[in-house]
N, C-alpha and C positions, 0 to 999 in steps of 0.2 A: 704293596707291590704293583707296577705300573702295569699296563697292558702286556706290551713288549718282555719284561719278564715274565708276568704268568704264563705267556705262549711260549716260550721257549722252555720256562719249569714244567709245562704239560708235557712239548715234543720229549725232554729229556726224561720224564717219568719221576720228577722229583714229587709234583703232585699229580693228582688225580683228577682223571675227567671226572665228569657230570656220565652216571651208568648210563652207558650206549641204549636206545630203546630198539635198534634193530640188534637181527639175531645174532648169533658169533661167526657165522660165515660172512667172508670178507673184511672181517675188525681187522683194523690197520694201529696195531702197537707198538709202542716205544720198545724198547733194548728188554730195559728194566722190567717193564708189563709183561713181556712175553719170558720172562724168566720166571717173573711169580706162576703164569699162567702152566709153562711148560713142567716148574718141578711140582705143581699139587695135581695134574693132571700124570705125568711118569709116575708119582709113588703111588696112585692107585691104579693103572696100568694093569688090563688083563693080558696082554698079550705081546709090543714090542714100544721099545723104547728107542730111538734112531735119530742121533744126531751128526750135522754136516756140515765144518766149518774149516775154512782155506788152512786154517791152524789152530792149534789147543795150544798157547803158548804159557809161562809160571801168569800168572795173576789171579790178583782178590778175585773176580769175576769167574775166570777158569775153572778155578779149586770150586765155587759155587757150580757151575757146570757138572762138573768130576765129581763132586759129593751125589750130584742127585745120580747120575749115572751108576756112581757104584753102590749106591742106599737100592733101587730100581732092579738093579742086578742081584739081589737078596732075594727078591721075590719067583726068581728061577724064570725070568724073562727074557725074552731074544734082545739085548742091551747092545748098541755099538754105536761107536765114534769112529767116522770119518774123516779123514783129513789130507790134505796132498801131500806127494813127498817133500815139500818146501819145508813143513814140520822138520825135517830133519838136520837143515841148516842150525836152527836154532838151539839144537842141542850140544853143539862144537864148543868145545872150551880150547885155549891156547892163547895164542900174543897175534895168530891171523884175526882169528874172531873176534877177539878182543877190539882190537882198531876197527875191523868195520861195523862191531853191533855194539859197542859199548864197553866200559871198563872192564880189567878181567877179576874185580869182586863180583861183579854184576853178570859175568857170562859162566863163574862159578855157580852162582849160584842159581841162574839158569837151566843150568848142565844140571845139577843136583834134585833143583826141584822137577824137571820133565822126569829122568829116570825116575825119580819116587811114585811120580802120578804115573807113569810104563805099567811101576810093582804093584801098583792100589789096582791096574785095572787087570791085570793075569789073574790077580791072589782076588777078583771078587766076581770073576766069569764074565768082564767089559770086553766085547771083542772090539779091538783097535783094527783099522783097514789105513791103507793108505791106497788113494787111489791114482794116484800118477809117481815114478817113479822120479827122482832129483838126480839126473846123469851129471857125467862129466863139464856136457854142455854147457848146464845152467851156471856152472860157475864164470863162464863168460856173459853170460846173458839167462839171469835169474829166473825171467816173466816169460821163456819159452816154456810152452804145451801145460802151463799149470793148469790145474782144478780149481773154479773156481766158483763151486756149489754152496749154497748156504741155504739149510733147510734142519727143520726137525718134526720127527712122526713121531707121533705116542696113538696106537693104538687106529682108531681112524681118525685121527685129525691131524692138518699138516698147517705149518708156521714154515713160509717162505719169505725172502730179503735179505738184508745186510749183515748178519750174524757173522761175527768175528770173536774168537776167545784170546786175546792177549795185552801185553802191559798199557796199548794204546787208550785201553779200556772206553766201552762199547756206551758205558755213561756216560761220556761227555761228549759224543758225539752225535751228527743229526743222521738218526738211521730208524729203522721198524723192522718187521715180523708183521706179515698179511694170515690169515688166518683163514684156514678151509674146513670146511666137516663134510664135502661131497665125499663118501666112498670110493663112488668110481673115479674120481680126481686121484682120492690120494691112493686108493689103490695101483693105479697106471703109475703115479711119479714113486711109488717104493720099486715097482718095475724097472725103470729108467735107472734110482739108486742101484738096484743089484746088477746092473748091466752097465753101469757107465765107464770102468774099464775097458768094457769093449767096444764101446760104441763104432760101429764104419759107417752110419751117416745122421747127419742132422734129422731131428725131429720138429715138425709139425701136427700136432694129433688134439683134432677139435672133441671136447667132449663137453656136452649141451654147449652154456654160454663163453666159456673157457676156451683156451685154445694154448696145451701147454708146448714151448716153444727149447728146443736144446741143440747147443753147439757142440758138435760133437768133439770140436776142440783141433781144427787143422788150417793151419796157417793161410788166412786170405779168407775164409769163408765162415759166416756168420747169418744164418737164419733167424738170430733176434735183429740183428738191425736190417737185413733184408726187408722183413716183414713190417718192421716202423718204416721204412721210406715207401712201401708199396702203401700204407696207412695212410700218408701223407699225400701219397700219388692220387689216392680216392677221393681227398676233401674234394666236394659238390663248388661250395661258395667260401674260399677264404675270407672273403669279408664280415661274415656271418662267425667264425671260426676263431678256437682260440685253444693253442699248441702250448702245455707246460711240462719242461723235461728239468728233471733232478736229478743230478747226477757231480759225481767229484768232479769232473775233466768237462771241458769246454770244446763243444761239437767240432769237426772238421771235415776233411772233405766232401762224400756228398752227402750225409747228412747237413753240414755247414749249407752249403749251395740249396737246398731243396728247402730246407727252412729260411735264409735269405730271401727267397724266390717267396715264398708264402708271406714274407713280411711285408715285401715289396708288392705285394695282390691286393694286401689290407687283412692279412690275419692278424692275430695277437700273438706273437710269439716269446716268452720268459721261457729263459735260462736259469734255475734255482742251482746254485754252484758254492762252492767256499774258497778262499784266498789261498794260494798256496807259496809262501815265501821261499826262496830259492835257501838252500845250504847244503855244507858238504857231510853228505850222509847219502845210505841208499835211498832214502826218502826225496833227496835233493832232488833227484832222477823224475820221479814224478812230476816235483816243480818244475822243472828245467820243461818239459813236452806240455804241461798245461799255460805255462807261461808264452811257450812257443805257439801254441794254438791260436791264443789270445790275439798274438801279435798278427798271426797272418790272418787273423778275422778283421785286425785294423787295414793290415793291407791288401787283402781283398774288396776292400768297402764291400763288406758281408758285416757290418757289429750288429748283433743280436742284443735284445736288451737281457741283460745279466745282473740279478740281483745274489749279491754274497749275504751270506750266514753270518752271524757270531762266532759258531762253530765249524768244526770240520765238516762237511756231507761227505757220510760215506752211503749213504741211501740211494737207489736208481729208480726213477719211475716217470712212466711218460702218462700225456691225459691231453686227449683230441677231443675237444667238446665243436659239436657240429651243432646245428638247430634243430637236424632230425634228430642225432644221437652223438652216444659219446664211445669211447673207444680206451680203454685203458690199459696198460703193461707194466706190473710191478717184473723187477727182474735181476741177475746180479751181474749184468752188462755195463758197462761205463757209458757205450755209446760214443767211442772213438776208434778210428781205422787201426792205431796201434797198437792196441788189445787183439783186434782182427789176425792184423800180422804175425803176433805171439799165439798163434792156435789157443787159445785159453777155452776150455770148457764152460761153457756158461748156463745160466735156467731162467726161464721166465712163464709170467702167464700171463696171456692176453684174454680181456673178456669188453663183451657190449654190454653185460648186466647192467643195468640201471644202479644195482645197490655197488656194485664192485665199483663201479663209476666212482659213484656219489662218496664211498670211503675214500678211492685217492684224492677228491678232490677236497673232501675235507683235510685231508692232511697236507696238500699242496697249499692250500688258504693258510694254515698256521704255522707251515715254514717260512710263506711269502711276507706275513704277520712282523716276523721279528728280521728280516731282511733286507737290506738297503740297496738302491743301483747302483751299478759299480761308474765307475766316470772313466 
């Protein structure tokens, strides 16, 4: 196996690192890792079990999910899955759903397996939440005011980042799960989980080197990308300075402009991004606005250097290495204005830790690894 695949079999969790020699706070794992980690960690569980994912949609993956959820729920423990109402869309069987989500063997069976996993999770004390409701609305416009948390607590330890439960399957994509054991961390973000239905305003809330960051999810306003461009406002010496953001979608407005502006000072600015080919599907919709981005970063003369994946990124994480220090943000932000526009609820965590650092930037290095520039 060449270089470029072993990095890529590591990011995707097919093999295994070299055992990390620092501690488990801030491990930055694969899909797959943090599944081994999260069901041996739930089934010995003294007290809750707590997962947060935009959807629990039928898949191999899911049913793994759901098995340990309702094995966990045996042991007479505070068990729940969260999800947003968008869940709900995918349960629709007929000849509408059919045409825009897939064939109607494939939306039957859909339909069938979500209610089955509904009855595993009543019949074994899983409490199901949904936390945004799927109005009228969204049937014009899908991606207004969703939820769009991805988290899991067992007990006192929290696995924040990209967690997704559906057929897109979470293994072949380039994504992780950051890892915390601070109490008062995860104490505060189970806080935020039991309130994030309510939330009326954004969160900023430093605790030691951390600093956890939430959208409270209202159209135009965004405190995780606020808080990266005032980040970027502070570099001392961009020449000295070296900006790497991961993310599906390719930056624009002012974040496009303020990191242009940094490139042009003499920082190092990468884009870790994945290809996204246009077609007609709701998917297509995301091509079509990242494709769009692309273009007017050529007609801007703003092109940021953009290296694409093998794979999809559906991972977000930024990493400001300065000469005094470094500055990092795992989060489940895209880092585009029209996520902004769509009020999307979002979570992040900022930290200057030295170690928090040094994990994204290890993971930054092995996505950049199997990575090529785009032209």
């Amino acid at each position: 196996m060449n270089e470029k695949n072993h990095h890529l079999s590591e990011l995707l969790g097919i093999v295994q690192k070299e055992k990390p020699t620092k501690r488990n706070n801030y491990d930055v794992v694969s899909i797959p890792e943090f599944f081994t980690q999260f069901q041996a960690e739930a089934l010995n569980a003294e007290r809750r079990v707590w997962l947060e994912t935009m959807y629990a949609l039928p898949s191999h993956f899911t049913d793994l999910l759901a098995h340990t959820l309702i094995e966990s729920a045996k042991n007479d423990l505070d068990v729940r899955l969260y999800t947003d109402g968008i869940q709900r869309v995918h349960y629709l069987a007929g000849v509408v759903a059919s045409k825009l989500f897939g064939s109607k063997t494939e939306r039957d069976y859909q339909h069938a397996a979500a209610l089955n996993m509904q009855q595993s999770f009543d019949a074994s004390g899983v409490q199901y939440i949904e936390t945004r409701e799927f109005t009228k609305k969204n049937w014009l416009i899908f991606s207004l005011l969703r939820n769009h948390f991805k988290l899991a607590v067992v007990d006192n330890t929290l696995w924040l980042g990209g967690l997704n439960a559906g057929k897109e399957s979470d293994y072949n994509r380039i994504d992780y799960m950051m890892r915390f054991d601070s109490k008062e961390l995860v104490d505060f973000i189970v806080e935020v989980v039991n309130s994030q239905s309510e939330l009326t305003t954004d969160i900023s809330k430093q605790i030691g080197a951390e600093t956890v960051l939430v959208d409270r999810g209202f159209p135009g306003e965004s405190v995780i990308y606020d808080t990266l461009l005032k980040q970027l406002a502070d570099i001392n010496n961009p020449k000295t300075t070296k900006v790497t953001l991961l993310s599906p979608w390719v930056p624009d407005g002012k974040l496009l402009d303020m990191l242009a502006q940094l490139q042009a000072q003499g920082a190092e600015v990468k884009v870790l991004t994945s290809y996204h080919p246009l077609s007609l599907s709701p998917v297509g919709i995301y091509a079509l606005v990242k494709n769009y981005n692309r273009l007017l970063m050529k007609l801007k003369r703003k092109k940021l250097q953009l290296l694409e994946t093998p794979l999809e990124v559906h991972g977000k994480m930024v990493l400001i290495e300065e000469a005094e220090r470094s500055v990092g943000t795992i989060t489940t932000h895209n880092y585009v204005s029209q996520g902004i526009k769509m009020g999307t609820t979002e979570i992040g965590i900022s930290s200057v830790d030295p170690d928090f650092c040094s994990s994204c930037k290890d993971y930054l290095q092995k996505v950049e690894s199997v990575s090529e520039m785009s032209t």
